[in-house]
N, C-alpha and C positions, 0 to 999 in steps of 0.2 A: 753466034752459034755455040762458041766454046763458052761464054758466060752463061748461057743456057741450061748448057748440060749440066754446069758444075752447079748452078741454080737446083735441077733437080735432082742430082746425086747427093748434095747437101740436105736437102729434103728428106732424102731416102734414110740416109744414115740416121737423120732426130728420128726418124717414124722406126725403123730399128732400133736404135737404142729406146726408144720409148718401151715396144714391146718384150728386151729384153731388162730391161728396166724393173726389177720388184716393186710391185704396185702397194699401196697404202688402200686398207681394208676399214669400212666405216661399219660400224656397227650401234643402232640406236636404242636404246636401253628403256625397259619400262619399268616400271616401280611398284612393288607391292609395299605401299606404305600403311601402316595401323599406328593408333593409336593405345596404347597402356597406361593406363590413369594408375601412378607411383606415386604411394603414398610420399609428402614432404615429411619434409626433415623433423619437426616437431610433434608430426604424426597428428596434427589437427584437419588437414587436408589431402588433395589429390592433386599431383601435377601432371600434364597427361606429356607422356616421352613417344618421340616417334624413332619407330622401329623401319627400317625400310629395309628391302633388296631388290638389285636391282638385274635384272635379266632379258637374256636378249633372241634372235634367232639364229639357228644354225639351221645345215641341212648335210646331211649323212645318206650315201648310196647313189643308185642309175638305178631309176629316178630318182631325186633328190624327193627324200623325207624330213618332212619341216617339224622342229621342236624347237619349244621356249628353255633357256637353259639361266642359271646362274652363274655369270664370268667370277671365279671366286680364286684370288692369289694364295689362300688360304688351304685350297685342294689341291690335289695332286693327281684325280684319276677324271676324265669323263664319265658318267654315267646315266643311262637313259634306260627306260624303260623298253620292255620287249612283249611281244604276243606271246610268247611264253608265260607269261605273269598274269594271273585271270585274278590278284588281289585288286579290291578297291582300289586301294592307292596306284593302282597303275593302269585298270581300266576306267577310273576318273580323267586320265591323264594320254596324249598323244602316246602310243607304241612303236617299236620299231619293228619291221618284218623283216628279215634276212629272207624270206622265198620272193620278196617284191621287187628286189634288189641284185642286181647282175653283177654287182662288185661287193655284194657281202663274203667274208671268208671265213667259217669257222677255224677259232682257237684251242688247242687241248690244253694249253700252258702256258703262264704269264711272260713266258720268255718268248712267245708271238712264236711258238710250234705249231702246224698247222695240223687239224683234227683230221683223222685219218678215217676212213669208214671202219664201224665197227670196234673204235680206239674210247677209254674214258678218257673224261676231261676234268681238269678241275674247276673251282669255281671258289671263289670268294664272296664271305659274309660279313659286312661292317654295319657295328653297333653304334648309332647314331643316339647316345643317351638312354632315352625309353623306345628308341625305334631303332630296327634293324632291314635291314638289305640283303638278298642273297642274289649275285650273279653268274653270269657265263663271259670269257672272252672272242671279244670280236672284232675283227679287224676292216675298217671297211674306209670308204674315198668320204673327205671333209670337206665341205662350201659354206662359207661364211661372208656377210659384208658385202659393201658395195666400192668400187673402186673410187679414191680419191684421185686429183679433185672432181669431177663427175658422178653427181649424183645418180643420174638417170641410168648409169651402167646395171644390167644387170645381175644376181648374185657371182660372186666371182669362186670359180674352184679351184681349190689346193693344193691338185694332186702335180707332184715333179717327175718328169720322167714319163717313160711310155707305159710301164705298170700295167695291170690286168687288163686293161679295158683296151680293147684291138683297134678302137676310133677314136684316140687320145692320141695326140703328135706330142712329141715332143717339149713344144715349147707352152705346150697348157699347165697352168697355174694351179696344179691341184696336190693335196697330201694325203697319204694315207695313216690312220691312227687306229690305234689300239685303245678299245673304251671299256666298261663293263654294264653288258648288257643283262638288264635285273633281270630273276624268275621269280622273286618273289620279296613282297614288302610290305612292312607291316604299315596299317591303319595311321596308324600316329607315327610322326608330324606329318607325314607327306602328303595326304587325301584332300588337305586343304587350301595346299599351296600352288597358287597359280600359274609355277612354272614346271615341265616335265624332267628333270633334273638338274646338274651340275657340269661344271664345263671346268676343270680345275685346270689353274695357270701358276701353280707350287711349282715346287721343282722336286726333283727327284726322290728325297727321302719320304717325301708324303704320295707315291704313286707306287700301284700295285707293283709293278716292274718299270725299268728304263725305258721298256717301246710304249707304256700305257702315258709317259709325260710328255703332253703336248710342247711345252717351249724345249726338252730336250730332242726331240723330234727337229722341231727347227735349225737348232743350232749342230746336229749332225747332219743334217741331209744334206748332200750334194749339190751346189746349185739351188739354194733353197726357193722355193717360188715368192715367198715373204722373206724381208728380213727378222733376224729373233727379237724383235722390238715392237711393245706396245703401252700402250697410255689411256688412264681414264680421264674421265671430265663425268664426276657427279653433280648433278643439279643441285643449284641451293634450293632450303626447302618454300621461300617464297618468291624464288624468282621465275619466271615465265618462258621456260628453257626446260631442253630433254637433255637426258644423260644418255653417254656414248663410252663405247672403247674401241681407239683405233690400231689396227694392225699394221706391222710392216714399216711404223716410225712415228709420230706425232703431227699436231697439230699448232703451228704461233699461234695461229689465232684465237686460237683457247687460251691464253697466256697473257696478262699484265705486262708480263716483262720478260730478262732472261731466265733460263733454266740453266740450276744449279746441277752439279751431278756430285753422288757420294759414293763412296766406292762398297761394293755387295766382296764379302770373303767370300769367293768361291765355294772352296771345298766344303765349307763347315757349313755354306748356305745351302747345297746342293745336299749334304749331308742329312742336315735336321727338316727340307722341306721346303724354306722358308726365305721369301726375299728378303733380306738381314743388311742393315746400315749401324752405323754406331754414333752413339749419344755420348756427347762430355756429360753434360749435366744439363739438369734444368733451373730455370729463374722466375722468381716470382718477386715484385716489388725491386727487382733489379738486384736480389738478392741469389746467391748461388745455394741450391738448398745439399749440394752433392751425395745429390743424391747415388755419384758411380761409383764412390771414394770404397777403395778397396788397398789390399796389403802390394798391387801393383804400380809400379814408375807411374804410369799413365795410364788410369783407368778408364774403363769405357763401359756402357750398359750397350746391351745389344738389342734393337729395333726390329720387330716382323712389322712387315707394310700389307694388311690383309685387308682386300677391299669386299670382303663377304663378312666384316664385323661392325658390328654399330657401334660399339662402343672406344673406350679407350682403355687398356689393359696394362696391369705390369705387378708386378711383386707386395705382397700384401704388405710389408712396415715401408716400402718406398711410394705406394700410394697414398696410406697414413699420413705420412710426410706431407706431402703433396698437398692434403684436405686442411693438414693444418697450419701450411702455410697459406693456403688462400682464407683463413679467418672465418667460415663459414659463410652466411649470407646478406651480412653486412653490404649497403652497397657503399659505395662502388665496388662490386668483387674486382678484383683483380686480371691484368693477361697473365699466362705462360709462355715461357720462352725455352723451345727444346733448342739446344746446342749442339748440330750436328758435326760430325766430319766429312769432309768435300773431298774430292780429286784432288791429287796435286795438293794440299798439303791447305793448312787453315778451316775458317769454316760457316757454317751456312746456319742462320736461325729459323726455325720455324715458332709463328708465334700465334696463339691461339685466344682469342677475346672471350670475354663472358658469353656474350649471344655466341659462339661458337661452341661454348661446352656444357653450361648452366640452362637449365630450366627453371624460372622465376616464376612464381607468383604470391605478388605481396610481397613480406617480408623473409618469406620463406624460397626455395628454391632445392635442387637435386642438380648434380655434377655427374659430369658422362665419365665418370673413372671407376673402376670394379678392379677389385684387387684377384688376382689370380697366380696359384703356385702349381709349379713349375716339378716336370723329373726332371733327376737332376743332370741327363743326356741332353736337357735344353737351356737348360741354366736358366739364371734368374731374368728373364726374357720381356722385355714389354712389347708390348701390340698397339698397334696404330691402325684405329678403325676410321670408317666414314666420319667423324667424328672430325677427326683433321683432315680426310681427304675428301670433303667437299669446299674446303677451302683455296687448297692445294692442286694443281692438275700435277699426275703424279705419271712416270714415265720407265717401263722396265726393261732391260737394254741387256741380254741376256749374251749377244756374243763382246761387249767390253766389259759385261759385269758391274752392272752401274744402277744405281736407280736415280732418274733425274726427277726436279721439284720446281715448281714455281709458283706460283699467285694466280688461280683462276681466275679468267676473263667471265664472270657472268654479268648475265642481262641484268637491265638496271629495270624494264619492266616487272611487275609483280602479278604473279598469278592471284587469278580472282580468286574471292572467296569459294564461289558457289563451282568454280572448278576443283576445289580441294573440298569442296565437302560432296560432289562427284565420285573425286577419286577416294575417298573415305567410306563414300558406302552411305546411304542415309540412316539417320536416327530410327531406329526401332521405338516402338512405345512402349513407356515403362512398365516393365511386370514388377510383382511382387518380390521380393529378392528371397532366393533360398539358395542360404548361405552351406555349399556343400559339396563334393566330388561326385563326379561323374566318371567314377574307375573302372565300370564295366565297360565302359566306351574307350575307355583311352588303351586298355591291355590287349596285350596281342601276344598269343602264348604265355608265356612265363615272365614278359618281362613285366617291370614294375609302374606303377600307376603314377598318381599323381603328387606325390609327396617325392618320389626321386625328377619327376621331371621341374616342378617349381625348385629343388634343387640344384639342379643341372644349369639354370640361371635361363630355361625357356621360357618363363611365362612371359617376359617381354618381347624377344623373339618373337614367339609363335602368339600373339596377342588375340586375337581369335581364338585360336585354340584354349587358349587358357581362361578366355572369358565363359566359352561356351561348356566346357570339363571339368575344370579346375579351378573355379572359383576361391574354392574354402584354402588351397592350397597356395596358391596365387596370391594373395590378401586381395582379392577384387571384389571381398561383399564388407559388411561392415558387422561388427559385434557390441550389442547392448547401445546400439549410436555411437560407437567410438570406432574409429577406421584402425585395424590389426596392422601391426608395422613389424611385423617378424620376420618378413621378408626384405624387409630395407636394408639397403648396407651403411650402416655409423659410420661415422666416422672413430667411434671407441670400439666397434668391431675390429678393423681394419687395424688399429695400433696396439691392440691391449694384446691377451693372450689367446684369445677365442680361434677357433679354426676360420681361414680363411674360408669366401662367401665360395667360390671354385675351388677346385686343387685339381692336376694333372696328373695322371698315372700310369703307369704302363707307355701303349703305344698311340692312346686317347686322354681325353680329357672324361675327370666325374666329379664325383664330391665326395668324402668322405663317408663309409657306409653305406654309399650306392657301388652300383656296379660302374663298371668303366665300362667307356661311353665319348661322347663327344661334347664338349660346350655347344657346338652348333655345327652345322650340316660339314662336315668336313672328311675328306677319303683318309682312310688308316691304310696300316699294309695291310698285306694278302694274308700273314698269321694271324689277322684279327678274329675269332668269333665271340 
């Protein structure tokens, strides 16, 4: 009898601790992948570059209201659209209601003040390039994901605490967040893109305020219902596998082997936004090209891990470098070796293969690297896009301050053809080409067309967009039979004296002569208009 009991007390206590247990949150990821036919290097052909993002579902309020959103380490604010916005771009796209919803709470101030009757409110407007946003804050309950390991669990909510809702106990699994809810948004980029906003996972210096930062949300809340820890796994692009990001800790089994961890500088990462590791140097032909080599004891470049970028980013003469130590397109190109810094002292290689950065065809090919300059509040800063983290399962550990790394586990199966020319969308039949801009379509108010936005470095980006608008601008028609390469980045760009292909400004990203703006879909502050 007594072995019994303690038989089912011991029961009770795993099924207790299970419940009090922070659960792991699965979230499966779809892909808007396009195709951009980039001119090669010699400017006799077209390599076609895939552009992808990758986005997933969330659910916001009582009732839970479902939207496709972009997980991006690169933002810092949620943002979704609302019934208050009657622009295209936002009635193409899922809305949110605040009257449908029992746990929506209007905001008068970013500092999560609640709107009072009769009280104004502010509102913030971020400039996305050639496209801008105007919103409202709003503060409302978050569901995301499906509990690990159990698939079959239903959406799991966020919210900690007994909080608004009078039929919430205690011990349910939900959060509340502060997002920006749009009134109004312009035509371009957004009308075309198949998810209803951004789900920013920055940190604090890229969110309108401290309650609008979803992982700072985490790592103060009381008893948090997740832990502040989450991990992607992007699909290679022909293997026969979905992309995912999980909540609340990781996955081995996404993983080759072990996970490295390098240590994130708090303050200065919380500061500028941005999950930040540090780089000795990098190696090409086993060669140190030092590139961090500065007037300090022990230099270091500093790394953003941004999984809402395609490419690969850093300082326009240190990318230079970089182009001309890989020799151009000679084969066998070459690997790179970034040399990172690890926990606890020593250090961690990440090493990247030709099929992992180059686009080949023939004797020619194009390199996933874009030189970009930096205010000087960021320093001379490289970015690490999908580029290398489709390689890598990458892992962000916000209460040690860590980002962990390892060798993705993918499937060795290969997706079909006829599935990837599916997900591509099929061939249109060839019209007559007219080589020319489409700027009454692309402006929206005052801002500017299409000569700042192939500036801004979206034609590849938004690769639709730029096919269907901005052809002439884009180089995606051809002139006299010769394909226009003015848009390509040299490798004599990039080293000589010529303005970098990006430059950073302000509190955004532009180019020089355009207005400031964003590189790509990213939250600025609240002083942004």
């Amino acid at each position: 009898m007594v072995a019994a009991w303690l038989f089912v007390t011991a029961l009770l206590d795993m099924a207790a601790a299970r419940l009090l247990d922070p659960p792991m949150l699965n979230v499966q990821l779809q892909e808007y992948l396009s195709l951009y036919e980039r001119p090669t290097h010699d400017g006799k052909g077209r390599i076609p570059l895939h552009v992808s993002e990758y986005y997933g579902k969330i659910s916001l309020g009582n009732p839970p209201q479902d939207f496709d959103v972009v997980f991006d380490t690169g933002s810092g604010n949620i943002v979704l659209p609302t019934l208050k916005c009657s622009d295209e771009a936002c009635t193409e796209h899922h809305r949110f209601s605040s009257t449908a919803s029992s746990s929506s709470r209007q905001l008068a101030l970013e500092d999560g003040t609640l709107l009072q009757p009769g009280q104004d409110r502010d509102t913030t407007t971020i400039t996305y390039g050639t496209g801008k946003l105007t919103g409202e804050y709003i503060k409302e309950t978050l569901s995301l994901g499906k509990e690990l390991p159990s698939s079959d669990k239903d959406t799991m909510c966020l919210k900690q605490g007994l909080g608004h809702q009078p039929n919430t106990p205690s011990t349910s699994r939900c959060l509340d967040v502060d997002f920006l809810g749009v009134t109004q948004e312009s035509r371009f980029p957004f009308t075309e893109l198949p998810f209803d906003g951004i789900f920013g996972l920055g940190l604090t210096g890229l969110s309108a305020g401290p309650s609008f930062n979803f992982v700072g949300r985490l790592v103060s809340a009381n008893g948090s219902p997740i832990k502040p820890v989450f991990a992607f796994f992007l699909r290679r692009m022909d293997a026969e596998e979905d992309s995912e990001i999980t909540f609340g800790g990781y996955r081995t089994d996404r993983l080759q082997g072990e996970v490295t961890w390098m240590p994130v500088p708090k303050d200065e990462a919380d500061e500028k936004g941005y999950w930040l590791v540090t780089m000795r140097d990098i190696y090409v032909r086993g060669k140190p090209l030092h590139i961090c080599d500065d007037f300090r004891e022990n230099p270091r470049c500093q790394v953003a891990m941004d999984t809402g970028t395609a490419l690969m980013m850093g300082p326009r003469h240190s990318v230079g470098e970089l182009l001309n130590a890989l020799g151009g397109c000679t084969a066998p190109i070459p690997s790179i070796t970034f040399v990172f810094d690890k926990v606890g002292g020593g250090t961690v290689d990440i090493t990247l293969d030709a099929e992992d950065f180059a686009e080949v065809k023939g004797d020619d090919c194009a390199f996933a690297f874009q030189p970009v300059d930096l205010p000087p509040h960021l320093g001379p800063m490289w970015v690490f896009g999908q580029t290398a983290l489709r390689k890598y399962y990458t892992i962000y550990d916000a209460s040690t301050w860590q980002v962990g790394i390892g060798l993705a586990r993918h499937a060795t199966t290969k997706r079909q053809s006829s599935e990837q020319a599916s997900e591509l969308g099929s061939t249109p039949e060839k019209q007559p080409e007219v080589c020319e801009d489409d700027n009454k379509d692309m402006v929206w108010n005052h801002l500017p067309g299409c000569k700042s936005f192939a500036s801004m470095g979206y034609c590849p980006r938004f690769a639709p967009l730029a096919k269907k608008y901005c052809r002439l601008s884009c180089d995606l028609c051809s002139v006299d039979g010769e394909v226009s390469t003015k848009s390509q980045i040299l490798q004599e760009d990039v080293t000589g004296n010529s303005e970098a292909a990006v430059q950073v400004k302000g509190g955004g990203m532009s180019v020089s002569r355009a207005r400031r703006g964003s590189l790509r879909v990213r939250s600025l502050n609240s002083q942004e208009t």
